[in-house]
C-alpha positions, 0 to 999 in steps of 0.5 A, a space after each residue: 336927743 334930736 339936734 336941729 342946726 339952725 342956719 346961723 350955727 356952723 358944725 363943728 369942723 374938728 368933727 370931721 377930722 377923722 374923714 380927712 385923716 383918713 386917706 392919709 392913714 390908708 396912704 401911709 399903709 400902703 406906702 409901708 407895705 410897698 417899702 418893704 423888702 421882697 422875701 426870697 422866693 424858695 426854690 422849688 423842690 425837685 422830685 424825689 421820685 418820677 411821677 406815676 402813670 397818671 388816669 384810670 389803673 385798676 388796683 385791687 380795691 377796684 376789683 373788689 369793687 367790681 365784684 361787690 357790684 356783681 360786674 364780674 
């Protein structure tokens, strides 16, 4: 069904109310999640171990790689 508005009839303003609430909600959201509390941040867990040489070692798996490949 087609509407055709003819110049003397006005649109319905109540139609468009949820355009003009909708920067309110949107406020109220981002207003809420600024109020609320920082969590506490954990503090970082020391290292149980030190760290391993980091870059290319050449483990077992490697030379049996190798071998397969016929490189050795």
């Amino acid at each position: 069904m087609r509407t055709i508005m003819n110049d003397d009839k006005q649109p319905d303003p109540t139609r468009r109310s949820l355009l003009k609430a909708a920067p309110l909600g949107a406020l109220a959201v981002a207003a809420a999640a600024r109020a609320r509390a920082p969590e506490a941040q954990p503090e970082p867990a020391a290292p149980a171990e030190p760290q391993k040489a980091q870059g290319y070692h050449e483990t077992e798996h490697i030379r049996r790689y190798y071998r397969t490949a016929a490189y050795w």
